[in-house]
Every structure is written in C-alpha cells, then in structure tokens.
C-alpha positions as CSV (number, residue, x, y, z in Angstrom):
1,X,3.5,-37.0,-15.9
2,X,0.9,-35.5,-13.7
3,X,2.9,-33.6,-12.1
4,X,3.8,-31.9,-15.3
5,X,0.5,-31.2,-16.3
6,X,-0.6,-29.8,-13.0
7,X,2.9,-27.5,-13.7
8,X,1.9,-26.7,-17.3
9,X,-1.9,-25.9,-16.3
10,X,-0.9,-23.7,-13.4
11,X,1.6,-21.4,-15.8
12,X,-1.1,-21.0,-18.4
13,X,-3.6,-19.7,-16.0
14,X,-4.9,-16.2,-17.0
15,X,-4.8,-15.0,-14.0
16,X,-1.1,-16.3,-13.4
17,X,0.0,-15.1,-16.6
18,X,-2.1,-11.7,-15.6
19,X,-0.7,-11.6,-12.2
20,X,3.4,-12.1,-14.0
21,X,3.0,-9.0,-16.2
22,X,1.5,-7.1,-13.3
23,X,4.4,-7.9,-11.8
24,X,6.4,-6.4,-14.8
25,X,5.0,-3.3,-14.0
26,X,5.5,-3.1,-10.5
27,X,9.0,-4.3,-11.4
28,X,9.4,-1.4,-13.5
29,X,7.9,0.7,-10.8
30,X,10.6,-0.2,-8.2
31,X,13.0,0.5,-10.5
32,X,11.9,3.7,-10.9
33,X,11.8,4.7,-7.0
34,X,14.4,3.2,-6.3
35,X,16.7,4.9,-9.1
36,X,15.1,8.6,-7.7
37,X,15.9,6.9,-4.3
38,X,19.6,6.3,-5.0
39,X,19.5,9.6,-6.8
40,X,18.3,11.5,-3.4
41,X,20.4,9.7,-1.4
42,X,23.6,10.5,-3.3
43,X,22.7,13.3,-4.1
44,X,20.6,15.3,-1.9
45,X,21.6,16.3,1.9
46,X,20.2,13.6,4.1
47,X,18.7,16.1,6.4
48,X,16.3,17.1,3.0
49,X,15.5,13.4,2.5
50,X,14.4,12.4,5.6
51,X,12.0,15.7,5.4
52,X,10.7,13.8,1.9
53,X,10.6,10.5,3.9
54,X,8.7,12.2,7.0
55,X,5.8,14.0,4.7
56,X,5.6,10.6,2.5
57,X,4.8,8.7,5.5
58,X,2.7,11.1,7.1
59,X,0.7,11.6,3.7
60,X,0.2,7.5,3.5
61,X,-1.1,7.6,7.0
62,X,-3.6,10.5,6.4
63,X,-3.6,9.3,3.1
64,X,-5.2,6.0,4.4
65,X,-7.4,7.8,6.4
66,X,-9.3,10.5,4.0
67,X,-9.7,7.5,1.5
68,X,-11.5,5.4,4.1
69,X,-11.3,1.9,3.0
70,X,-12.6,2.8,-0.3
71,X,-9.9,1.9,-2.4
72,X,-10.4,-1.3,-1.2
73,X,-14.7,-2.0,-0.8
74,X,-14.6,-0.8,-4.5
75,X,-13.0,-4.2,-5.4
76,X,-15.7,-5.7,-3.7
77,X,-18.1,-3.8,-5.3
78,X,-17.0,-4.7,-8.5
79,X,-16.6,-8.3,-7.8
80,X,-20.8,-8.3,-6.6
81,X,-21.6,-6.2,-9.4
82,X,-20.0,-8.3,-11.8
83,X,-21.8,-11.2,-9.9
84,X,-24.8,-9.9,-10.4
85,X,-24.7,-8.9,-14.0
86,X,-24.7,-5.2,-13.2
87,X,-21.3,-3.2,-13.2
88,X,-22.6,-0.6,-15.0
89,X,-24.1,0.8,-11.1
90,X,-20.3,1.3,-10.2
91,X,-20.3,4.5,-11.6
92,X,-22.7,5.8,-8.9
93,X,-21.0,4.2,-6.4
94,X,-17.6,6.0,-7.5
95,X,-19.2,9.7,-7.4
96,X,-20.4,8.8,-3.7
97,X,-16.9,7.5,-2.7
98,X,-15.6,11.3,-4.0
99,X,-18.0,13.1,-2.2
100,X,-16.5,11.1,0.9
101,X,-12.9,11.8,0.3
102,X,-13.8,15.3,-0.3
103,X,-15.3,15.7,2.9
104,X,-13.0,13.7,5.2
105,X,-10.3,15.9,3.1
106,X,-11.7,19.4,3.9
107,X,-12.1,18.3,7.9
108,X,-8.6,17.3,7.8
109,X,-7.5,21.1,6.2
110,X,-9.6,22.8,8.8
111,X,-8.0,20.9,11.4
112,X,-4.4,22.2,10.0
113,X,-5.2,26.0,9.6
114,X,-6.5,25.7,13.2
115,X,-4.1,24.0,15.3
116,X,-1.6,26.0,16.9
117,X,1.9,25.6,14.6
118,X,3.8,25.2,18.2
119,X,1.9,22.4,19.4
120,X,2.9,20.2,16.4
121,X,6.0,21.1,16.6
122,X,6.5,20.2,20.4
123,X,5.1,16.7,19.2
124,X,8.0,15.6,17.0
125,X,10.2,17.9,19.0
126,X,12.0,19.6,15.5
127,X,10.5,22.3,13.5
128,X,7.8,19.9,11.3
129,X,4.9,22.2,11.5
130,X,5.0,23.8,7.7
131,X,5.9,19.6,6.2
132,X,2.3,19.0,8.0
133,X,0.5,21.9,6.7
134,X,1.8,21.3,2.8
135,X,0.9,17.3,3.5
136,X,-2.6,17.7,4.7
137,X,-2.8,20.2,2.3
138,X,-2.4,17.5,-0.6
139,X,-4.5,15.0,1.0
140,X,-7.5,15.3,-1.2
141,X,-5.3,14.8,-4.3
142,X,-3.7,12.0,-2.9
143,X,-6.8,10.3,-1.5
144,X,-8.3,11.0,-4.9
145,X,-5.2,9.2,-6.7
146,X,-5.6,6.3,-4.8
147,X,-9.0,5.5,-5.6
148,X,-9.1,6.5,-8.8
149,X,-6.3,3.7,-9.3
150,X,-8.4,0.9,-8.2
151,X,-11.1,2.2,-9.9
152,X,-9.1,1.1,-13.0
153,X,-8.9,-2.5,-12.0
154,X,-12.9,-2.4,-10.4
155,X,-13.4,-1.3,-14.1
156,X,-10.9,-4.5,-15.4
157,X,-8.5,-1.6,-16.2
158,X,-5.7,-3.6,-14.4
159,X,-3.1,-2.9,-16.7
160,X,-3.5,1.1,-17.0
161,X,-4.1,1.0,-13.1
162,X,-0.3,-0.7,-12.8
163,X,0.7,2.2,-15.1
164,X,-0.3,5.1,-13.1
165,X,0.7,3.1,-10.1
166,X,3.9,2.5,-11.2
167,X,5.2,4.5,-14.1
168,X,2.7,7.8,-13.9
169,X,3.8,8.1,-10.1
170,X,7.4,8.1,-10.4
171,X,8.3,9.4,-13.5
172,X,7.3,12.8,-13.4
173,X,8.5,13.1,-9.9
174,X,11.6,11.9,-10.9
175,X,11.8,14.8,-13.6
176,X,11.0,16.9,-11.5
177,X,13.9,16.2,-9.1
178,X,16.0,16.2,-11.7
179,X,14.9,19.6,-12.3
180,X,15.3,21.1,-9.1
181,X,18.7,19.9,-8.1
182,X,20.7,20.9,-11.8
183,X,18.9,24.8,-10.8
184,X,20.4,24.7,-7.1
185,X,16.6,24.1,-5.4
186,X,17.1,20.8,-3.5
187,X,15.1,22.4,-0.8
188,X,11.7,22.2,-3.3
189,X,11.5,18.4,-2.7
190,X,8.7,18.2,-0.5
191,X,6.8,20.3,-3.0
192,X,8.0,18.8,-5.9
193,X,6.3,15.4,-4.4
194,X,3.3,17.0,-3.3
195,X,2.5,18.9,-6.6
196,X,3.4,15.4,-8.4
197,X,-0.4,14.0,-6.8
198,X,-1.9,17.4,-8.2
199,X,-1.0,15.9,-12.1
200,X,-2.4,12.8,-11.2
201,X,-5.3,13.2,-9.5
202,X,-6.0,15.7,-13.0
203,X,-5.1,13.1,-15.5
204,X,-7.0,9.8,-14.1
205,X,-9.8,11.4,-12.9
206,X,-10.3,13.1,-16.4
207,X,-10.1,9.9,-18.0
208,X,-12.5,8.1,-15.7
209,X,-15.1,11.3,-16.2
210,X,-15.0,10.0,-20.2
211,X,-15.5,6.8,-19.6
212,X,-18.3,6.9,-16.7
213,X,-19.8,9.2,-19.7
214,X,-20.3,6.7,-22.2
215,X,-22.2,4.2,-19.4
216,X,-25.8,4.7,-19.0
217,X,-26.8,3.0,-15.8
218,X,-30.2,3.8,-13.9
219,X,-29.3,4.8,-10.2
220,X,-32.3,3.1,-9.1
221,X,-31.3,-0.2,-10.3
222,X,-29.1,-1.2,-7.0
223,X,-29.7,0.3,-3.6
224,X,-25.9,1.1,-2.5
225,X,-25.9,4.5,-0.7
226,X,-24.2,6.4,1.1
227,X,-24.7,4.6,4.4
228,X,-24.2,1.1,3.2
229,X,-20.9,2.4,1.8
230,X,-19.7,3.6,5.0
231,X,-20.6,0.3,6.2
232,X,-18.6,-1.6,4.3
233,X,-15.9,0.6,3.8
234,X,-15.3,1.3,7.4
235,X,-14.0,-2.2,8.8
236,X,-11.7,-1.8,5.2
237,X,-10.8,1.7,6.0
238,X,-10.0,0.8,9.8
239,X,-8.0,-2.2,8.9
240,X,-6.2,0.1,6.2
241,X,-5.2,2.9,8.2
242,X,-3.8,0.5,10.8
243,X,-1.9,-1.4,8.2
244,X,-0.6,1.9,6.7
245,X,0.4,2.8,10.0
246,X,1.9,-0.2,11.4
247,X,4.2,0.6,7.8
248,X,4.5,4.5,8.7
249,X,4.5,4.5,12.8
250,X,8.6,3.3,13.0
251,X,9.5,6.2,11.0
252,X,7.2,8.9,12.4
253,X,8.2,7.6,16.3
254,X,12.1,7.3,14.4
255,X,11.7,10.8,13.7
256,X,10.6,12.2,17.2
257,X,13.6,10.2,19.0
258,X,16.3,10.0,16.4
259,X,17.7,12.7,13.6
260,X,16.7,12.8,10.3
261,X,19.8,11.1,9.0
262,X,18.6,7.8,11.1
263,X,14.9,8.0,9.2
264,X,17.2,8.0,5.9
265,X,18.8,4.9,6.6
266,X,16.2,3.0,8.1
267,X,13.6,4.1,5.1
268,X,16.1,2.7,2.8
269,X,16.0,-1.0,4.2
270,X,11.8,-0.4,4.7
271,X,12.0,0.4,0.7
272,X,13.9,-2.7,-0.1
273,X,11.8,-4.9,1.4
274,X,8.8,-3.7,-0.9
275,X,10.9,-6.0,-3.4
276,X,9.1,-9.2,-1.4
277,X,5.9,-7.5,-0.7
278,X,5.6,-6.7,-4.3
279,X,4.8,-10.1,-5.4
280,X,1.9,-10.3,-2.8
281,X,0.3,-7.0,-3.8
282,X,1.2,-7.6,-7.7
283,X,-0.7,-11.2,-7.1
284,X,-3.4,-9.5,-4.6
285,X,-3.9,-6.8,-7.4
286,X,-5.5,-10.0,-10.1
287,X,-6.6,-11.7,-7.6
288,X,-9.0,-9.7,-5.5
289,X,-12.0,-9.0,-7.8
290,X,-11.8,-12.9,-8.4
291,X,-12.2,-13.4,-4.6
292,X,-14.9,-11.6,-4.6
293,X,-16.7,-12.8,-7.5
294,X,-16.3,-16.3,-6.6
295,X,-17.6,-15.9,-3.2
296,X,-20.8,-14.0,-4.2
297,X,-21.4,-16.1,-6.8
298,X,-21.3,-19.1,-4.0
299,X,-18.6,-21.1,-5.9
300,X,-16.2,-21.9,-3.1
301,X,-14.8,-25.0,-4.6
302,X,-13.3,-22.5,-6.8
303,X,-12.2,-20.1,-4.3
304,X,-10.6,-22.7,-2.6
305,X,-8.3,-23.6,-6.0
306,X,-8.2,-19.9,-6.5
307,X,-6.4,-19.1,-3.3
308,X,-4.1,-22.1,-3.3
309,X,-3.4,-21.2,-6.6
310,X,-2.4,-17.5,-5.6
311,X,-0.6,-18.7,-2.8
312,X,1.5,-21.0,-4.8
313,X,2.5,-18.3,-7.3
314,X,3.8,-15.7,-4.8
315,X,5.7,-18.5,-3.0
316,X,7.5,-19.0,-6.4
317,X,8.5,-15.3,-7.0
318,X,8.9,-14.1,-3.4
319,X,11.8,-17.0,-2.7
320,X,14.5,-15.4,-5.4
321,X,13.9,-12.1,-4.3
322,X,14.1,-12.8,-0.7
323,X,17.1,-14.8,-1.0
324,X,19.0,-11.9,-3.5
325,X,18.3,-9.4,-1.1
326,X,19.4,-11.0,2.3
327,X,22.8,-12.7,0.2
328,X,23.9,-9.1,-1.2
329,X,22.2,-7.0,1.6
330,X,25.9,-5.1,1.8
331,X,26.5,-4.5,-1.8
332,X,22.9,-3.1,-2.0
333,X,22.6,-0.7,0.7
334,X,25.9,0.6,-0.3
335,X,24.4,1.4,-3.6
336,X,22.8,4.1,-1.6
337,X,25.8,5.7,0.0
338,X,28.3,4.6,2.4
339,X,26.6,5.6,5.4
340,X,23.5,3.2,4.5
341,X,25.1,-0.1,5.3
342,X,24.3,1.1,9.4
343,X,20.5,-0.4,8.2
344,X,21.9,-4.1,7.5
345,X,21.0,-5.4,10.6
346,X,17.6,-3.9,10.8
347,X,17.1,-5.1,7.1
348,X,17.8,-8.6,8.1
349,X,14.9,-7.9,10.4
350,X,12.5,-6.5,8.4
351,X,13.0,-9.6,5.2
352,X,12.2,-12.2,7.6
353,X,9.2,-10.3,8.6
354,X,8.1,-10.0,5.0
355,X,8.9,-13.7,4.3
356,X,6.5,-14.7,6.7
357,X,3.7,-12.2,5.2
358,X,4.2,-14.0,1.7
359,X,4.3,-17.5,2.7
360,X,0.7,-16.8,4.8
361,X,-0.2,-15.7,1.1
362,X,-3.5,-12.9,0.7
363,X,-4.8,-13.7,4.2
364,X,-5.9,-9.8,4.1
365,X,-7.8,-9.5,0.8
366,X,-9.7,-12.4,1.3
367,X,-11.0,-11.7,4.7
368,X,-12.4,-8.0,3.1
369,X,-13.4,-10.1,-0.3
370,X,-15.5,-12.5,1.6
371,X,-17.2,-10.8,4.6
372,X,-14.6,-10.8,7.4
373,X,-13.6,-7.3,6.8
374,X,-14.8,-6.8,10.5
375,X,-12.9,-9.8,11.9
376,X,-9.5,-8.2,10.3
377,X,-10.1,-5.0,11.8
378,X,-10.3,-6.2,15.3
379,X,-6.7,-8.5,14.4
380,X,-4.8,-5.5,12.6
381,X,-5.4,-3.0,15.6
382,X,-4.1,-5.8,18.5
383,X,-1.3,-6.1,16.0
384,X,-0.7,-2.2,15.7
385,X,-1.1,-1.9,19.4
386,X,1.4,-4.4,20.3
387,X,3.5,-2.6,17.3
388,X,3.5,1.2,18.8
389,X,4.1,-0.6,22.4
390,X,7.1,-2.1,20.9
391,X,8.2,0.8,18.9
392,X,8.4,2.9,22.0
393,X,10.0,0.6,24.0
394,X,12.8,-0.2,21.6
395,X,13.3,2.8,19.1
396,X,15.1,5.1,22.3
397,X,16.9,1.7,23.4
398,X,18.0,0.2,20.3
399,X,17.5,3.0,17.2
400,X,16.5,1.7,13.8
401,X,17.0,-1.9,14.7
402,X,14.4,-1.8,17.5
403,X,11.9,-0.5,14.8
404,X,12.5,-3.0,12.9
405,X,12.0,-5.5,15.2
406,X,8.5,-3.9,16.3
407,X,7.3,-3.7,12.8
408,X,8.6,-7.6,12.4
409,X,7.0,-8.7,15.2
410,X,3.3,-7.7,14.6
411,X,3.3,-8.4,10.9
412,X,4.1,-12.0,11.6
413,X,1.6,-11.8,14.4
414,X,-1.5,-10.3,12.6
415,X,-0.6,-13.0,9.2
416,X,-0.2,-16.0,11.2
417,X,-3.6,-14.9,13.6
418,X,-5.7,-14.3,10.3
419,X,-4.6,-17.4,8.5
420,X,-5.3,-19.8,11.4
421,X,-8.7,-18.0,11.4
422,X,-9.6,-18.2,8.0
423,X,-8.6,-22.1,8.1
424,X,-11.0,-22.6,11.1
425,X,-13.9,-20.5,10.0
426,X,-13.9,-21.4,6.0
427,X,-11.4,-24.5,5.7
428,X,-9.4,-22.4,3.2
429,X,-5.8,-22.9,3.6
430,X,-4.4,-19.2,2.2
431,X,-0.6,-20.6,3.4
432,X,1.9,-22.4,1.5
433,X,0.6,-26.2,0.9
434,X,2.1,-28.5,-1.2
C-alpha cells in the first residue's frame, strides 16, 4: 500500500507531469527531424547531406562558443532571482548577455573574411572553405536563437520554449526543403538551414522585446554586470563548448579522414540516439530552474528528493526507448536507405554510451545549478581530451565505428567521474537508487 502511494505521489508531481508533456514536444520534435532526415537521405545525394551534416556540426560547435555558457547561467539566474523575490532584473541581465553574443559573433566574422580560403581547406583536406564562411556567417542568429529559447523557460515560458525548440526549428526548414528539391535546387540546403535561424532569431526575439516592455524593473536593484556574467558564464560556456564538441568532434575528424557518404551514415545513428538523450534534456529542461532555486534558497532536503525524483523519471522513460532502438536497430536504419544499415554496429556503440548518461541522471545541470560549474569544466575537458585522442587514433583505423567508440568512451567517463563527485562532495545520489 505504500508503495502505491509513493507510485501515485510521484506521477502527480507537477514537475513530473511538466517534465511528460515536455517530453511530448520534444517527441514531436524528433519526429519532425527525423521525417526531413529520412526525407534527405532518400532523397537528396548523400554527398549534399553530409555538406548539411558538416555545417550543422560546425554551427553547434561555434554555435556553443559565441553563446558562451549563457544559455545555461540564465537558468541560474532565474532560479536566484526567483529566490530572491526579484525576477523582474532578468531583463537587464538578458540585454547584457546580447551585447556578448554580438561581440563574440562579429570576432568570429572577422576571423572568416580574413583567413586565407586555402588554408581551411588544406585542414579538412576537400573544398569546405565557402560551408565555413556561410556557417560563421549565421552564428549571431543562431547564438541569438539559442538563448532566446532558454530565455522562455528563465521567464517560466517552458512550454513556448519547447515549441520553438522543437516545432519552430523544424518545420519551416522542412518546408523549405520541400521547396527546393520539387524546383531542382537540392544544392540550396546549406542555405536553406542557415536562413531557417534568420526567421527565428526574428520571431523570438520580437516577442521577448514585448514582453521585457511591459516589466518595469530598476537596474540598480541587483548588481549583476557585465563581469560577474562572464564569471559565471564562463566555467558554463567552457563546459558547453566541450560537451558540444565531444557531440560534433567524430564527425568534423569523420569528415577530414573519411568521404562525405561515411559522415551520412554515422550522423544517422548519432541522430537516433537523441531518442535516449531526449528524456534527460526533456527532464533537465523542468528541472533546472528548480535546482537552482532549491539550492539558493538553502532547502537541500528538497534538492535531495528533487533529484532522486528526476532521476527516477528519466530511468522510466529512457528504458523503452533504449530497448526499441537497439531490438529493431536494422529495420530503423534501413528506414533511411539501404546503405545506412553500415552504421549498426557503431549505433550499438553509441546506445550503450547514452544508457549510461541517463542512468547517472542530470549529473551536469546540477553541478552548474549549485556552484560546481568550475569543477565540471575541469571533468568535461579530461573527457574531450581523452575523446579527440581516441577519435584520432581509431577513426583512420576503424571508420565510423572507432568514432563511436571514442565518443562512448568519454561520455561514460565524464557521467560516472561527476556523479561519484557530487555523491562525495554534497551526499546527493543523482544515479539510479531504488
């Protein structure tokens, strides 16, 4: 009997019921890409797709870099505010977070008009030079994207930040590949993705001018500047960019020792296995602000049931998926075309890896909720060092598998590191308990 109480008072948790129809919407996001997905692969030359792949991942890296950490600190920002009775200040705080991305962007745009176009492309060895140019190009509206869609949740927007993160992001791209291919331009892809950030970078940032409007809030009434922004947001941005790249460095290196067909097929079995990590972000996307709330509000006894809590939830809807996608892995990657199935083995590979980050459960966003943002910096960049080491060393030998196995091997390092230090330093298990 109290077993099924503690069953029926975990499923009508707001934040459980919040986190499940967050999940809907990521859901319906990954349906989404991967319809366009299995649309491009079927459909569009591989050679063109692993030119979309190559500038996606190279805009995520960069991407992760121009946006410093800030789509992350503003969680936090919102979580002390709200602690503090005074989330009204967040609307200074997101201006000076603009005026940072705009910099770091227009740094980034020099740097591309002045390198020499031969030089980049004697780094990847093919002709990639123009793809960088039109991605760094973007990286302002991308950057600007990014934060604006955490803005939505700092603001307890949650459910209009799953929309633009899921439905606005795909379904206008996928129009507009529809577009291209029925009038014989398959070769505007790239471009077609690109100018897809321009619409939303317009759209949310015009509906987060009209609502800062309406908020009067003395600028004077919190001292958060510039510098203590780049403070916080630094370890964030650091541990962010390595993530990203520990995600994006198997395809770039891919790309330099393999053809483009290869990225193809290994990008498809990196895209499946967002079907596991989207329970941990679509859980990690509730959760956060509570982390940090909780924690500046000194209520740890609640932190601690707030994490099990979390971790017990994407235990329960990571197993199914995990389980469908290793059982049918075949069937699945043939969806995509005949030639996919080559990615099985690295698939196999790359769920166990992601198994391991879900049953660990939001070792990440607590450590940059609760003050450890610096610790999780120094962990994620042993873990991305030991991850390009590995990528080198096996990509030329083994191909796609060996990436797979060099992404696998530091993301099980850097969860199972940060868990046993979070259970040392603060007693919080963030793993699977019963």
């Amino acid at each position: 009997m109290k077993d099924l109480n503690s069953i029926k008072s975990f499923i009508r948790n707001p934040l459980v019921d919040k986190s499940i129809k967050v999940l809907f919407l990521r859901i319906v996001g990954v349906l989404l890409f991967f319809s366009l997905t299995l649309f491009l692969t079927n459909k569009f030359d591989p050679t063109i797709v692993g030119q979309y792949d190559f500038s996606r991942s190279l805009l995520i890296f960069l991407g992760g870099i121009g946006v410093f950490g800030m789509h992350q600190s503003i969680i936090y920002y919102s979580g002390y505010l709200k602690a503090h009775k005074a989330l009204h200040y967040l609307k200074h705080i997101y201006k000076r977070m603009v005026l940072i991305l705009l910099s770091i962007s227009l740094v980034f745009f020099v740097l591309a008009l002045l390198v020499n176009k031969e030089f980049i492309n004697s780094i990847f060895e093919k002709d990639v030079a123009v793809l960088v140019f039109k991605t760094v190009s973007t990286l302002f509206l991308y950057g600007l994207t990014l934060l604006n869609i955490d803005v939505f949740r700092a603001i307890e927007k949650t459910y209009m930040s799953e929309v633009y993160r899921n439905v606005m992001r795909y379904a206008p791209f996928f129009i507009l590949i529809l577009i291209i291919f029925y009038t014989g331009n398959t070769h505007l892809l790239v471009d077609v993705f690109l100018l897809n950030f321009l619409f939303l970078a317009i759209v949310s940032t015009i509906y987060l001018g009209v609502y800062f409007s309406k908020i009067t809030s003395d600028p004077k009434s919190f001292d958060i500047s510039f510098k203590s922004i780049f403070k916080r947001s630094g370890p964030m941005a650091i541990s962010a960019i390595t993530y990203l790249l520990m995600q994006s460095v198997d395809v770039i290196l891919l790309s330099k020792f393999s053809s483009f067909e290869m990225v193809a097929f290994y990008s498809v079995a990196i895209k499946l296995t967002t079907i596991i990590s989207l329970v941990l972000a679509s859980v990690n996307t509730v959760y956060s602000p509570t982390f940090s709330e909780l924690f500046n509000s000194n209520k740890l006894e609640s932190l601690r049931d707030t994490i099990k809590r979390s971790t017990r939830l994407i235990f329960v809807l990571t197993s199914p998926a995990i389980l469908i996608v290793f059982i049918f892995a075949d069937f699945i990657l043939n969806l995509f075309g005949p030639d996919y199935t080559v990615a099985k083995s690295a698939l196999y590979v790359l769920l166990l890896g992601q198994a391991v980050n879900a049953l660990c459960g939001s070792v990440g966003v607590y450590m940059n909720m609760t003050n450890k943002q610096n610790v999780l910096q120094k962990i994620l960049l042993v873990a991305f060092a030991l991850n390009v080491a590995l990528n080198l060393l096996l990509i030329p030998e083994y191909g796609i598998l060996g990436a797979a196995i060099a992404t696998t091997t530091s993301t099980v390092l850097w969860n199972i590191v940060a868990a046993i230090y979070i259970y040392r330093k603060d007693k919080v298990k963030t793993f699977l308990t019963l």
